[in-house]
SEDO-378995 format. One line per 5 residues: their letters; for each residue x, y, z of C-alpha. Coordinates in pm, whole numbers. Example, Ala and Ser with C-alpha at 12.3 -4.5 7.8 and 13.67 -1.06 7.14 Angstrom:
AS	1230 -450 780 | 1367 -106 714
REM end
This chain:
XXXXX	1456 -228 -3847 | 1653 115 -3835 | 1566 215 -3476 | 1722 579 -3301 | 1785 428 -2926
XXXXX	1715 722 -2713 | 1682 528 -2390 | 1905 243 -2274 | 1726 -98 -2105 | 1888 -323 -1873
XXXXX	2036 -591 -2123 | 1925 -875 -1914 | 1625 -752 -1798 | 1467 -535 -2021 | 1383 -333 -1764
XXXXX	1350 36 -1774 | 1604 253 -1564 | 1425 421 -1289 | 1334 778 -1301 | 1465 1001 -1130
XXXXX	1292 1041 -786 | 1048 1366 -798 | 1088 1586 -430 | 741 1609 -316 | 649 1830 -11
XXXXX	403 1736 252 | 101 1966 262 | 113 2223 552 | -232 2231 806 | -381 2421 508
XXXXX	-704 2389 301 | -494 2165 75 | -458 1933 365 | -800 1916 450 | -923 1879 95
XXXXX	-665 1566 64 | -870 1421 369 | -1218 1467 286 | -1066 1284 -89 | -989 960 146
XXXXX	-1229 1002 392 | -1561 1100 230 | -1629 697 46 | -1723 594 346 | -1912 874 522
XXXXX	-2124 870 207 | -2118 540 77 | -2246 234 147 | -2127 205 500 | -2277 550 583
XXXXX	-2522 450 809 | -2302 216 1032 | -2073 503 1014 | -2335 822 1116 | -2446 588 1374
XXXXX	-2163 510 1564 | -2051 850 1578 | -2412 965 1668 | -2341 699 1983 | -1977 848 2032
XXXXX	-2133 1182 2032 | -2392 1118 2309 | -2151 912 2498 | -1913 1258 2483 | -2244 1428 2597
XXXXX	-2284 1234 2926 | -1889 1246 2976 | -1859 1627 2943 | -2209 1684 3188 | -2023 1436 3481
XXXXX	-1704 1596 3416 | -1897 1921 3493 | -2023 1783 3810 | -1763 1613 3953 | -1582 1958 3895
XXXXX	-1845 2164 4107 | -1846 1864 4398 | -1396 1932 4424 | -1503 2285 4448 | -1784 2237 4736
XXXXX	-1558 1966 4904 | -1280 2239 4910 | -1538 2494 4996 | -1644 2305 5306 | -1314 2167 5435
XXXXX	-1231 2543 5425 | -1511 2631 5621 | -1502 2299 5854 | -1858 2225 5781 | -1872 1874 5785
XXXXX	-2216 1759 5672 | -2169 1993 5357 | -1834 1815 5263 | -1988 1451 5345 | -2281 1500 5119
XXXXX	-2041 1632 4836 | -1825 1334 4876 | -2127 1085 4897 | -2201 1330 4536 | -1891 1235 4397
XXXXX	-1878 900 4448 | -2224 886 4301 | -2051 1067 3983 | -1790 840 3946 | -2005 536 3947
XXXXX	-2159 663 3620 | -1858 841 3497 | -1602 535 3499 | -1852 302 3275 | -1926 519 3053
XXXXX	-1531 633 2995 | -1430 341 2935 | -1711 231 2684 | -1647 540 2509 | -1307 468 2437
XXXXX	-1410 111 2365 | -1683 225 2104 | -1399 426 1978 | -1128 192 1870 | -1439 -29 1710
XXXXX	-1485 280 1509 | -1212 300 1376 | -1115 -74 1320 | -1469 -89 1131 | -1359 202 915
XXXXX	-1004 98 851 | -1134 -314 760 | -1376 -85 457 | -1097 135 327 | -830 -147 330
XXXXX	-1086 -365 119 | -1105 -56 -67 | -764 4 -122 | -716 -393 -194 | -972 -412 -429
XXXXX	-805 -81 -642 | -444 -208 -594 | -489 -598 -745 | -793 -477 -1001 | -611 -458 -1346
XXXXX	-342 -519 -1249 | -211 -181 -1098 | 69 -298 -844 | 250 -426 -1120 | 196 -78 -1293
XXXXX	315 62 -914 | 621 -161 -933 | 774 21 -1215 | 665 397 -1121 | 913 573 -864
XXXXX	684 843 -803 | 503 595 -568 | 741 426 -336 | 621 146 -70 | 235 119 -166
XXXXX	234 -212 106 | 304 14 343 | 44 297 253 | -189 22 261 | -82 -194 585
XXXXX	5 60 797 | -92 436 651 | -434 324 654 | -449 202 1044 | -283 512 1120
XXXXX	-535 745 884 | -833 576 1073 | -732 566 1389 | -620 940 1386 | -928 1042 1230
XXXXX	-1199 930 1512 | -924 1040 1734 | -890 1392 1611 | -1284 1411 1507 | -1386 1306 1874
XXXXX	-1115 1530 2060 | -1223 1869 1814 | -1610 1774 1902 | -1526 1691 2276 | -1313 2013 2316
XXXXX	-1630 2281 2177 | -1901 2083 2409 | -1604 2111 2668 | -1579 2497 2575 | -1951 2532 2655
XXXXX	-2028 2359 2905 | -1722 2517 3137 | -1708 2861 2965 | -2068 2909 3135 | -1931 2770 3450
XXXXX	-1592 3047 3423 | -1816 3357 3310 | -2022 3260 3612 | -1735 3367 3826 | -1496 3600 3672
XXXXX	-1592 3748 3367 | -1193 3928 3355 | -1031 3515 3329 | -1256 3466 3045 | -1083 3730 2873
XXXXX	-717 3661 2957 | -798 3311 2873 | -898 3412 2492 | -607 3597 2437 | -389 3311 2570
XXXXX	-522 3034 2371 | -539 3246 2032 | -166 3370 2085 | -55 2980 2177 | -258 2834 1862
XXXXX	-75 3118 1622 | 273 3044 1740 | 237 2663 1747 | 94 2674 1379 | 359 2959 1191
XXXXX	684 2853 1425 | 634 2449 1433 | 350 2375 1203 | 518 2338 826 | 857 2214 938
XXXXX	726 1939 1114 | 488 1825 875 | 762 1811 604 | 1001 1633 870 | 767 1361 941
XXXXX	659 1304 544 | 1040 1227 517 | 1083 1027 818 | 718 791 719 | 882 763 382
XXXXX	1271 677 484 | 1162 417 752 | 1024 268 472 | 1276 283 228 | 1496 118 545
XXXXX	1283 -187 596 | 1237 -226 203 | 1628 -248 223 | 1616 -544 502 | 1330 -742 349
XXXXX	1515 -760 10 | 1772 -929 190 | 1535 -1202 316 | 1379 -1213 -19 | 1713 -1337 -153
XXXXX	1919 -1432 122 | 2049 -1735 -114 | 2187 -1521 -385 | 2365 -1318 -110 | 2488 -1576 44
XXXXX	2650 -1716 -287 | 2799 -1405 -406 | 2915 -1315 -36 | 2816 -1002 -106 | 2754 -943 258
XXXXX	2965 -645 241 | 2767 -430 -22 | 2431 -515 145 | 2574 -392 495 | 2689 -31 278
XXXXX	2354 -30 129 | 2173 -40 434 | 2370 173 624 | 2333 428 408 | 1943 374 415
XXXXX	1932 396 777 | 2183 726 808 | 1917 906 617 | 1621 763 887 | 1836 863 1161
XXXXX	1953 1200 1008 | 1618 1307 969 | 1518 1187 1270 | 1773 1377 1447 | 1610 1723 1269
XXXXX	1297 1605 1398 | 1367 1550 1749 | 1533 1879 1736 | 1221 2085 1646 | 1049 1865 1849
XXXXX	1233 1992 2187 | 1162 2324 2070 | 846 2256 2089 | 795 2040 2377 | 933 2353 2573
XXXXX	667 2551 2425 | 412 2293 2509 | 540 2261 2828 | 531 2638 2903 | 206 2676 2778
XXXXX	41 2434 3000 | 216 2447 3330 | 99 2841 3354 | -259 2752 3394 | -132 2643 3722
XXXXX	-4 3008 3814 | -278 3217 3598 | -644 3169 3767 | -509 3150 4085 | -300 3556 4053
XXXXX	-614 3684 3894 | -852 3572 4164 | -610 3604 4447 | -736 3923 4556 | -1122 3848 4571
XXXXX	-1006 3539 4774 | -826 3696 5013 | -1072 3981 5019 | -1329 3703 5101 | -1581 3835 4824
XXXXX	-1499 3443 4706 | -1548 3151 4840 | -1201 2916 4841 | -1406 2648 4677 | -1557 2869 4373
XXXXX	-1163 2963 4301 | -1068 2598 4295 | -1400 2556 4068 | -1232 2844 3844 | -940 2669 3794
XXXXX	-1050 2365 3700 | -1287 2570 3447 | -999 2779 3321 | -781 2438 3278 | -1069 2263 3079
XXXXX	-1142 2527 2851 | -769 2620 2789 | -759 2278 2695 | -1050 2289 2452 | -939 2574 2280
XXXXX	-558 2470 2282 | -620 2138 2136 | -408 2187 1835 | -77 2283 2059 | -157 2018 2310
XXXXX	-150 1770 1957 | 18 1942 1734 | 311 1646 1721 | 52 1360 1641 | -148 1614 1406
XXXXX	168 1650 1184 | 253 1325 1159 | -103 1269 1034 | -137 1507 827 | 217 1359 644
XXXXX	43 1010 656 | -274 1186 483 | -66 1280 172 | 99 944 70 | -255 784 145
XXXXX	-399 1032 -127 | -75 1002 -344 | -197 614 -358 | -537 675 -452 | -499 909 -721
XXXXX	-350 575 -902 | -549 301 -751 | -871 391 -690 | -1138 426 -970 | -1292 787 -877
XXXXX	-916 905 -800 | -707 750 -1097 | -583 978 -1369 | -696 917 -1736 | -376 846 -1937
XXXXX	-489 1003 -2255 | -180 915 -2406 | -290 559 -2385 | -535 625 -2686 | -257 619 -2915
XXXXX	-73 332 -2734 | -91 -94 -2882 | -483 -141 -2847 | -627 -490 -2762 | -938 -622 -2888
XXXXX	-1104 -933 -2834 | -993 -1238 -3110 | -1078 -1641 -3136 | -716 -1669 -3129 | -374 -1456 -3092
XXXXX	-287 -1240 -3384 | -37 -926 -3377 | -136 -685 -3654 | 172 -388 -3717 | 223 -423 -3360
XXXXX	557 -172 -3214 | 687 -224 -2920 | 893 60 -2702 | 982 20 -2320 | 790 240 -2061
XXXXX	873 606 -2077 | 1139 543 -2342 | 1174 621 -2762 | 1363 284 -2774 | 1185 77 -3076
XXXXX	1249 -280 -2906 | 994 -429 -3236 | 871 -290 -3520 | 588 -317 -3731 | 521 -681 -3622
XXXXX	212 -892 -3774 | 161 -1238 -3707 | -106 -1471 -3633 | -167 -1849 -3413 | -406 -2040 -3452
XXXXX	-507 -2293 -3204 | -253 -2574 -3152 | 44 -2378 -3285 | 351 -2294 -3129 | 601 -2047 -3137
XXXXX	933 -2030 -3021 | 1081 -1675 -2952 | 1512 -1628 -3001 | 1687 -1381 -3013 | 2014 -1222 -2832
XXXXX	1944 -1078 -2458 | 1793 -721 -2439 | 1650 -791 -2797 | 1287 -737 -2622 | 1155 -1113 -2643
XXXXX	1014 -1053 -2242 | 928 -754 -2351 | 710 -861 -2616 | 512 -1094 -2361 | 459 -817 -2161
XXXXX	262 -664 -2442 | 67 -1000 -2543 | -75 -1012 -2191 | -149 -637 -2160 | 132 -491 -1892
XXXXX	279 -291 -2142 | 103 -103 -2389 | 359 181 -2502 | 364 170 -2832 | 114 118 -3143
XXXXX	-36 -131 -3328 | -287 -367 -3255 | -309 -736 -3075 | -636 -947 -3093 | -665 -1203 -2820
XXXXX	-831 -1441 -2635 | -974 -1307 -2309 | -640 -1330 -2042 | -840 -1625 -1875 | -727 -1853 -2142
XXXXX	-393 -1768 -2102 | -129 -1898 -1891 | 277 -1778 -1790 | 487 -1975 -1681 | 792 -1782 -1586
XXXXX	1178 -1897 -1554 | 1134 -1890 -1150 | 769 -1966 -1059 | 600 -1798 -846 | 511 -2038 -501
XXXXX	292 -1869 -241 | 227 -1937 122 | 49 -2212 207 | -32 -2638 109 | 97 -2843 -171
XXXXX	-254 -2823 -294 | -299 -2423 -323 | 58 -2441 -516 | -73 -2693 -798 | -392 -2508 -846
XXXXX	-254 -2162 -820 | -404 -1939 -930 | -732 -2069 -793 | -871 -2060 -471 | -1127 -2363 -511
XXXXX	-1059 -2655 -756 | -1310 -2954 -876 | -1042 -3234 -893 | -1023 -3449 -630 | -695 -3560 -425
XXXXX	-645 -3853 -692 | -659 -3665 -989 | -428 -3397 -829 | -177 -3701 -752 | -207 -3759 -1097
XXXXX	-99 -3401 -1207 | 212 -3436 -995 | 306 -3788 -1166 | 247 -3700 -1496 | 536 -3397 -1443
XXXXX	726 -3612 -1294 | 682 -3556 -902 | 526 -3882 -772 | 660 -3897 -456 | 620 -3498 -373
XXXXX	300 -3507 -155 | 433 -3828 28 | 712 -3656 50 | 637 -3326 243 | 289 -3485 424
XXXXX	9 -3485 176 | -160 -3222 -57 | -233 -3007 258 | 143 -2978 407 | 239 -2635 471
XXXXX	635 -2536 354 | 795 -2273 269 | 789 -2438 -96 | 1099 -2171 -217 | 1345 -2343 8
XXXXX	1230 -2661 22 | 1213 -2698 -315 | 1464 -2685 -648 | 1408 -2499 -854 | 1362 -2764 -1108
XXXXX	1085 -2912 -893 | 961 -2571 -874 | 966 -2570 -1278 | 760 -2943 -1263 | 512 -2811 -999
XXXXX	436 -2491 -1236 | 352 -2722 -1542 | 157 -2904 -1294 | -60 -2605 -1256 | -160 -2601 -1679
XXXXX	-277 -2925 -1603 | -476 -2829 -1370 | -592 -2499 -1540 | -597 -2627 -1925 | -577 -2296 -2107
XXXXX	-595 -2247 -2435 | -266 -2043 -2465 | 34 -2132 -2274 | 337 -1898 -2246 | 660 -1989 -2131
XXXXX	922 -1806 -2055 | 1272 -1998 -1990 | 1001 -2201 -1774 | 1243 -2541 -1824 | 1590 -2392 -1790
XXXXX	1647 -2613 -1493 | 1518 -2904 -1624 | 1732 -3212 -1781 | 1641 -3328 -2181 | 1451 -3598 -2065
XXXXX	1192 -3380 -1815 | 1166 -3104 -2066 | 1058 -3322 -2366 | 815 -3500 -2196 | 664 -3184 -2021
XXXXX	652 -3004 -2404 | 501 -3335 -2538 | 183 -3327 -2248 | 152 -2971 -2381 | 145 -3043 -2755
XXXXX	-86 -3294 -2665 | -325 -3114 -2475 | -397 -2873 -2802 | -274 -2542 -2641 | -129 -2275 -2846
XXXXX	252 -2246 -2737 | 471 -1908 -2708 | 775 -1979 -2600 | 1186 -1801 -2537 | 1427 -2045 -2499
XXXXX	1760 -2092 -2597 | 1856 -2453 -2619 | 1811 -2627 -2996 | 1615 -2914 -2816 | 1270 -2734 -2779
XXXXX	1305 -2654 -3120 | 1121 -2965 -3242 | 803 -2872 -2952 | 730 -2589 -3232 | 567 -2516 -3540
XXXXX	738 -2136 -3631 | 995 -1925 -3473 | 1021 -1580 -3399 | 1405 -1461 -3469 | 1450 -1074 -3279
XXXXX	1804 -939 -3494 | 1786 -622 -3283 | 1654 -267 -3308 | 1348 -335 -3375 | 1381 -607 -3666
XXXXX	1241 -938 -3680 | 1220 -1261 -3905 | 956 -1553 -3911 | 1091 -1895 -4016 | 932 -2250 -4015
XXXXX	1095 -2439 -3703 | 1197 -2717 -3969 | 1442 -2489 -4101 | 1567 -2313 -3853 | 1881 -2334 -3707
XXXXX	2031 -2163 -3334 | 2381 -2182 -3442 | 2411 -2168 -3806 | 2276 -1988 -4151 | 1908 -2018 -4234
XXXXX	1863 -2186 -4546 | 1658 -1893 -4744 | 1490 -2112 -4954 | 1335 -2296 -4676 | 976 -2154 -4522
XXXXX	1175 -1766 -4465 | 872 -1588 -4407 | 888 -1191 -4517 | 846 -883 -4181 | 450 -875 -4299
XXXXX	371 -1248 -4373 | 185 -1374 -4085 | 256 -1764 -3919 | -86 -1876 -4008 | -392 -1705 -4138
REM end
């Protein structure tokens, strides 16, 4: 019972205080960054989708192919049209038109199904890793473990939109890299063909322009755009929670501190926003520089063999068009070195997230091992169970044994902060700090019901058999349900079973209370746990919803604080505080006054029932 408190918990809540949030860096366009995208990337490439996925970009790849080879030739037709206006031959500059045209008619399909082809891609691949993702995040329950860790902050986000932008960028980058070394080829033979001196200024141009793009504006602007993806977040987070409870807001008139709050959310977005857009200009000036000097280069280097007439006007245009192409190929990471950082920032929260959510990626808690164990039991029994909050020394319970058999039921007191919600936590597995063991029931035959039920989007009917998709009972027998907790008129009320509401507002709470012991009707589990679940209900609705329980045959867990539900229970479960506990028989226990000692006391190691 003697318990050293070395971490405080919210008193209402028992929630843990947050840690304090860890600085992380964005990877710079290192090997680090590339290994953190073949860790994302390389499920799918070699996984069960792999040969949709090596097909499509074999197709992309031959569709590139045919682009580059017309791109080529539509390139050589400017320079004999150019060649022949200079020259005023006119049947030479009608036949390269007629060419061109010809060109074009093949070129323009075939652009735009490429680009089509392209965006399929990479919807395809983002629909798989999504599912992915999904399937990691909701399995065993991880976004609840999310919810409580600050080292990951918006997962919805990583998945909704991190995701899209991690595919999308992906084919995008893959297909420009590929398209810019068949571009290099194909128009490096065409610039070597006439001046072997441009091919050379042109390498030492592009390698200088790639150096000082990656050393002056590469790391800054990753780590600028890791902090702007994650503040933007942090911004909307702050709006949405004011949607999410608008009413409580709106009662408090606590307008005021919700304005402050989000102001100071969105100075940090548009502080580091203004850094960005400041080492952006820098280097939009040195895109801008690079770039527009192609226009000046080829033509100063072959000026003199022009004017010499050793070359035809035409082959210089041809030249420049080369030199522009390749320069492009082999500049592709200035030319997209803004959307490459901002990827390569997305990249590392995407692989932050999968460390924890997906199977091949999550970290083995070893520590875990010597955490409360669960193994499988007929029916619920604690044996020595403790009980700390996450990453805290705080003993909330000590050395608790008990056992239920089926059709008991137990009513947890205590004083707030004691660790009552706590200890549900541990029953159904969300926290397991701690040591001891608790046999149960698989979590199938269990069912919460919280103070404030949860109501999801969509029809009266997915509400009453939440958490099912699919139920067996017909519309009759659902009816039923809602009469028996005392909602007859509910589905005539809103328009039937299948009405659609937003059931939070259009409900009270108290309804909301009635609906959710609606659902155990519907569900009949074996172990029902409820948690304040009638604290807006009146006597009368409360004892008749405990009676359908009792009746049913479920085992009962329940906190509550009114003397009423007393008589629903068979024991009680009396928290004093740091860590002690008591076990009485219901019949003698009292909320406001002594316990009578000699009256069914049960000792700290005396189970309910064996």
């Amino acid at each position: 019972m003697n318990t050293p408190p070395s971490a405080t918990i919210d008193a209402a809540t028992d929630k843990v205080p947050a840690a304090p949030e860890r600085r992380r860096r964005a990877p710079p366009l290192s090997l680090a960054a590339w290994k953190q995208f073949v860790s994302v990337a390389k499920p799918y490439w070699l996984g069960d989708q792999k040969k949709t996925a090596w097909s499509l970009l074999l197709l992309l790849i031959v569709l590139m192919l045919v682009e580059t080879k017309l791109a080529v030739m539509l390139n050589n037709q400017a320079g004999e049209m150019t060649s022949a206006l200079a020259g005023k031959n006119g049947d030479r500059f009608w036949t390269a038109v007629r060419a061109c045209l010809l060109t074009l008619a093949f070129a323009v399909p075939v652009y735009a199904f490429y680009y089509y082809m392209r965006d399929l891609f990479a919807n395809q691949w983002r629909r798989w890793l999504t599912g992915r993702f999904l399937d990691g995040y909701l399995k065993g329950r991880k976004y609840y473990a999310l919810g409580a860790d600050s080292e990951i902050d918006n997962p919805d986000q990583r998945i909704s939109e991190d995701i899209n932008t991690f595919t999308g960028r992906s084919i995008h980058f893959l297909l420009i890299f590929l398209g810019s070394i068949m571009q290099l080829v194909a128009f490096s033979a065409v610039l070597w063909s006439i001046s072997h001196l441009l091919v050379g200024v042109l390498a030492v141009y592009a390698i200088t322009g790639t150096v000082v793009a990656l050393y002056v504006f590469g790391n800054p602007l990753i780590h600028l755009n890791f902090w702007q993806l994650r503040r933007e977040a942090d911004f909307r987070f702050s709006l949405m929670r004011v949607r999410e409870n608008a009413e409580s807001i709106a009662f408090y008139r606590g307008e005021a501190q919700e304005r402050a709050h989000i102001d100071s959310r969105f100075e940090t977005v548009i502080q580091n926003f203004a850094r960005l857009i400041r080492k952006q200009r820098s280097l939009n000036l040195f895109q801008r520089t690079f770039s527009q000097l192609t226009l000046v280069l080829p033509g100063m280097i072959l000026a003199e063999r022009v004017l010499s007439g050793e070359l035809e006007v035409g082959r210089a245009v041809q030249a420049a068009g080369a030199f522009t192409a390749v320069l492009a190929a082999v500049g592709v990471i200035v030319e997209n070195f803004e959307s490459l950082s901002r990827f390569v920032a997305g990249i590392d929260r995407l692989q932050a997230l999968s460390k924890l959510v997906l199977p091949e990626g999550a970290i083995k808690d070893d520590g875990q091992q010597a955490g409360i164990q669960t193994q499988p039991g007929k029916h619920l029994a604690l044996e020595s169970v403790t009980l700390h909050p996450p990453r805290s020394d705080r003993v909330l319970i000590k050395e608790l044994s008990l056992s239920l058999k089926p059709g008991d039921a137990l009513l947890i007191t205590g004083d707030s902060g004691c660790g009552k919600s706590s200890l549900l936590r541990a029953i159904a597995g969300l926290w397991q700090t701690g040591s001891g063991t608790i046999h149960r029931p698989p979590l199938e035959a269990f069912f919460f019901l919280p103070q404030k039920p949860y109501l999801q989007a969509g029809t009266l009917r997915s509400q009453l058999i939440y958490p099912s998709a699919e139920c067996s009972l017909s519309d009759e027998q659902l009816l039923d349900i809602l009469e028996q907790v005392h909602l007859p008129c509910l589905a005539e009320r809103v328009g039937g079973l299948d009405a659609v509401n937003d059931w939070e507002k259009l409900l009270s709470v108290g309804e909301q209370q009635r609906l959710a012991f609606g659902r155990v009707l519907v569900q009949k589990p074996g172990i029902v746990i409820l948690d304040e679940a009638t604290s807006a209900l009146d006597s009368a609705n409360e004892a008749s919803l405990y009676e359908r329980l009792r009746a049913s045959g479920a085992t009962l867990i329940s906190i509550a604080h009114r003397a009423a539900v007393l008589r629903h229970h068979t024991h009680v479960l009396h928290l004093t505080g740091e860590g002690g506990w008591e076990v009485h028989e219901a019949s003698s226990y009292q909320f406001d006054g002594p316990i009578d000692p000699s009256r069914g006391k049960m000792t700290d190691t005396q189970p309910v029932a064996a």
